[in-house]
C-alpha positions, -999 to 999 in steps of 0.1 A, spaced: -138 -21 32 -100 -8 22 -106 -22 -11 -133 0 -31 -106 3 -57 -98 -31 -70 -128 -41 -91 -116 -10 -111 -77 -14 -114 -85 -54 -126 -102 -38 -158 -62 -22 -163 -46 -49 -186 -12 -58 -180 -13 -39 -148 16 -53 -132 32 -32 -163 13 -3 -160 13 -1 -126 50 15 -134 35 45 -152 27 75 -135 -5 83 -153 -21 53 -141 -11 62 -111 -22 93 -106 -58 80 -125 -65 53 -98 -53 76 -69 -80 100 -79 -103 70 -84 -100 55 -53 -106 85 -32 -138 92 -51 -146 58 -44 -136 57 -5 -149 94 3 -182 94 -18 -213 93 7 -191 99 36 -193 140 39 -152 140 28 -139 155 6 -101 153 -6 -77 180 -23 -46 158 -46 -10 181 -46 2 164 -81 33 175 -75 37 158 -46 20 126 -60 44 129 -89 76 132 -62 61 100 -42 57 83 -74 93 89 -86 110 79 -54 92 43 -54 100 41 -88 133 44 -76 134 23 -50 114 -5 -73 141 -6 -98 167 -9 -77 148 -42 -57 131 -59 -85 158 -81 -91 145 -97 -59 107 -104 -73 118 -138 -89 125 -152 -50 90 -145 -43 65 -126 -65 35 -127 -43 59 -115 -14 80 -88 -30 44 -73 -47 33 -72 -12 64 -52 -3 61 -27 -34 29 -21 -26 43 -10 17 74 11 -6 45 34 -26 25 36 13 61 48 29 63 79 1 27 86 -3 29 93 38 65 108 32 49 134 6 13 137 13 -3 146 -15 -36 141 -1 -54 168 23 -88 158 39 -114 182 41 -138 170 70 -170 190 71 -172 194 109 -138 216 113 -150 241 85 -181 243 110 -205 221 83 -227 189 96 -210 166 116 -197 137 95 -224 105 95 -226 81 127 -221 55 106 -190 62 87 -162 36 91 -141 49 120 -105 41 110 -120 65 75 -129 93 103 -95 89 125 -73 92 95 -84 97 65 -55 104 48 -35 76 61 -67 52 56 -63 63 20 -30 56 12 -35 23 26 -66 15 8 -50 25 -26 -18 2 -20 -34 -24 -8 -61 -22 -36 -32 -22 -63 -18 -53 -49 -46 -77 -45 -52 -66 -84 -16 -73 -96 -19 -104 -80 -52 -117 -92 -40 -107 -130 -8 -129 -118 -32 -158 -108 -18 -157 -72 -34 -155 -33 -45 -117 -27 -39 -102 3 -66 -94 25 -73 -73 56 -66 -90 89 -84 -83 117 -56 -60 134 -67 -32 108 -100 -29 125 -86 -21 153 -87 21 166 -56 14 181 -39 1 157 -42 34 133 -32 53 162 1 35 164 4 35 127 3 72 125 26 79 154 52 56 140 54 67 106 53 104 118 87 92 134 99 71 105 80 68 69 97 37 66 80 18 91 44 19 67 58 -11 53 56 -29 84 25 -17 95 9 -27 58 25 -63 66 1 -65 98 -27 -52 76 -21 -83 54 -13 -104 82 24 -111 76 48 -101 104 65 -73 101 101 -67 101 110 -34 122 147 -32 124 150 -23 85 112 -22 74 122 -11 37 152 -36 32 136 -61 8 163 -90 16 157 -87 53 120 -96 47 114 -136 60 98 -148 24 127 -136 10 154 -151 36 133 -186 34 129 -187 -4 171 -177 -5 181 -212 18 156 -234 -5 176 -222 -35 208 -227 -13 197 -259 -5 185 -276 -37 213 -298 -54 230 -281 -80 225 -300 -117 260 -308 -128 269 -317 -167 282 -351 -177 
């Protein structure tokens, strides 16, 4: 499950507000690692500094898109959520500890593979994804969930190959985890995205009200 997180993040009020802040940030990072990795034989070490550097680029980037979120809230959540996975793999603050390469028992048989291929990656995606679905319940809209690409081996291999080449493309790949299609000329260009294009003709299209 990617989504240990979001029964924890809902208790947040006004999270789509909070959310913003890095301290809440940086609290349900922590939170959702302890949450993904407990049981599992993982452990995790959190650079703050670099959380803190990821956090400030999105925050960046968000401020200069949001103007967009009244096309399509559900959609442009979606692609704040792919923004924070693009600089969370750009600045990896996370580093996985895994038991059997410090010469420890082997990790469990039954541990979710796409957890043991890429744990940090698997992470990141989990705590984005986890983040969204709760913004959007508290809106009262559709949450996201997995689609069955994400259980998939390949799948994460591709992911972390791409992104290795070009952070950017973490928004497209979180797309195909939510089952949207993915836009890979300009991943991170919000008004490239479909939503948004279809949502701009409707406007464009309705009759404008004229005053007597």
């Amino acid at each position: 499950m990617l989504t240990p997180l979001k029964t924890e993040v809902e208790k947040v009020g006004d999270l789509a507000h909070e959310a913003r802040r890095f301290r809440t940030i940086l609290w349900s990072f922590e939170k959702n690692i302890e949450l993904l990795f407990k049981g599992t034989g993982l452990a995790a070490e959190v650079d703050h500094a670099a959380l803190a550097e990821a956090f400030s680029r999105w925050r960046q980037a968000f401020d200069q898109s949001k103007h967009l979120a009244d096309l399509d809230r559900k959609d442009f959540t979606i692609f704040a959520a792919g923004m924070m996975l693009k600089e969370l793999l750009a600045a990896r603050p996370i580093t996985a500890i895994v038991p059997d390469e410090l010469g420890l028992p082997a990790l469990p048989a039954t541990l979710d593979h796409r957890l043991k291929r890429w744990p940090e990656g698997y992470a990141y995606t989990s705590f984005c994804l986890s983040v969204a679905a709760a913004v959007l319940h508290e809106m009262g809209a559709a949450e996201p969930t997995e689609s069955g690409v994400a259980d998939d081996p390949r799948f994460w291999d591709s992911f972390r190959e791409n992104v290795a080449e070009n952070p950017a493309n973490a928004i497209a790949f979180f797309d195909m985890v939510v089952g949207l299609p993915p836009n890979w000329q300009a991943p991170d260009v919000p008004w490239m995205r479909r939503t948004f294009l279809d949502s701009k003709r409707r406007l464009e299209a309705e009759p404008r009200k004229t005053i007597e």
